[in-house]
C-alpha positions in Angstrom: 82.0 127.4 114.7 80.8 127.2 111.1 78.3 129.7 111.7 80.4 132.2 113.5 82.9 132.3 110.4 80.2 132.5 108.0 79.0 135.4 109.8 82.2 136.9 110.9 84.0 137.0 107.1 80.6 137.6 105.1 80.8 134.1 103.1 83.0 131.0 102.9 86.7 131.5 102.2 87.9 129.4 98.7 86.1 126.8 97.6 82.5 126.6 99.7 82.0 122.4 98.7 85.9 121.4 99.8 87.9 121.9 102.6 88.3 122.0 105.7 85.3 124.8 106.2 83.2 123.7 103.6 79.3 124.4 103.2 77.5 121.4 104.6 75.1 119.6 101.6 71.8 120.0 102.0 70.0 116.9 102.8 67.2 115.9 100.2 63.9 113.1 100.4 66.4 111.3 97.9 69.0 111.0 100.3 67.0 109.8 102.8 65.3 107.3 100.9 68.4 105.9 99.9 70.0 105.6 103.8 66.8 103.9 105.1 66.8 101.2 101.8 70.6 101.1 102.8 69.6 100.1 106.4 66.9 97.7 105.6 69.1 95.9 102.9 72.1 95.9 105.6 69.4 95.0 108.8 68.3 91.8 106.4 71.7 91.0 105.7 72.5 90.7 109.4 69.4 88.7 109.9 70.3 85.9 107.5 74.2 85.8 108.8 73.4 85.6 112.1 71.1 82.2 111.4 74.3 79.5 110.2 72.7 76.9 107.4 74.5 74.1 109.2 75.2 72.9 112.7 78.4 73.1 114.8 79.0 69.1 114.0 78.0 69.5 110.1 80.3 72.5 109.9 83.2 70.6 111.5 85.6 68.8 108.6 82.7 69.1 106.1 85.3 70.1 103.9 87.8 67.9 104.3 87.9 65.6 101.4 87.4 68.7 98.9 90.4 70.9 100.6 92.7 67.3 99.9 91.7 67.1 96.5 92.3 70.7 95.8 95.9 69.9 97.2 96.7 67.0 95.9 95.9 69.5 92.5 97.9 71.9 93.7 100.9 69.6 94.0 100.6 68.2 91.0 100.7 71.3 88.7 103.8 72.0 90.7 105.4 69.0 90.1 104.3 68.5 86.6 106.2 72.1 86.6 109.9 71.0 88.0 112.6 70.1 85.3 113.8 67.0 85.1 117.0 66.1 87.6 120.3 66.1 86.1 122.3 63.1 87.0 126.4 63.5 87.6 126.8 60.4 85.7 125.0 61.8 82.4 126.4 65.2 82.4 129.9 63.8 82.8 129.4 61.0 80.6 131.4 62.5 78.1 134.5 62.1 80.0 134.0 58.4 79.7 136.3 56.5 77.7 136.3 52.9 76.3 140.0 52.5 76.8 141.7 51.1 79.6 145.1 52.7 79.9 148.1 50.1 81.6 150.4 51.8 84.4 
């Protein structure tokens, strides 16, 4: 198709690097170098994930004790964080009297 309309209108229409219809990039050594390093760095990567560092029973709850601690942290900061409670007694305290009034 691209090769038909380059023929057919004698050049690309608009811009020839965007668009729909655009001229394809030629493909250098560099570019090729660079994809393969790509796929070695990628193929290595798999490699190493697909091997786990620990077992199924070291993995399970090794965790644990440092996910409580970060928590109990956690709660904490928030608590350290709440104001104070206000009491009925001490915001109404100034309705107090020392008096004692007879009926």
């Amino acid at each position: 198709m691209f090769l038909t309309m380059a023929l057919l209108r004698k050049g690309i229409s608009g811009k020839q690097w965007i668009g729909k219809y655009r001229r394809p990039r030629a493909i250098t050594w560099q570019m090729k170098r660079n994809m393969l390093v790509h796929l070695e760095r990628e193929a290595e990567n798999e490699y190493w994930i697909s091997r786990p560092y620990m077992t199924t029973e070291q993995e399970r709850g090794h965790a644990a004790e440092r996910r409580a601690q970060n928590w109990l942290k956690i709660k904490e900061t928030k608590f350290q964080k709440f104001p104070e409670h206000k009491y009925v007694a001490d915001h109404l305290s100034h309705l107090n009297t020392t008096k004692t009034w007879s009926s």
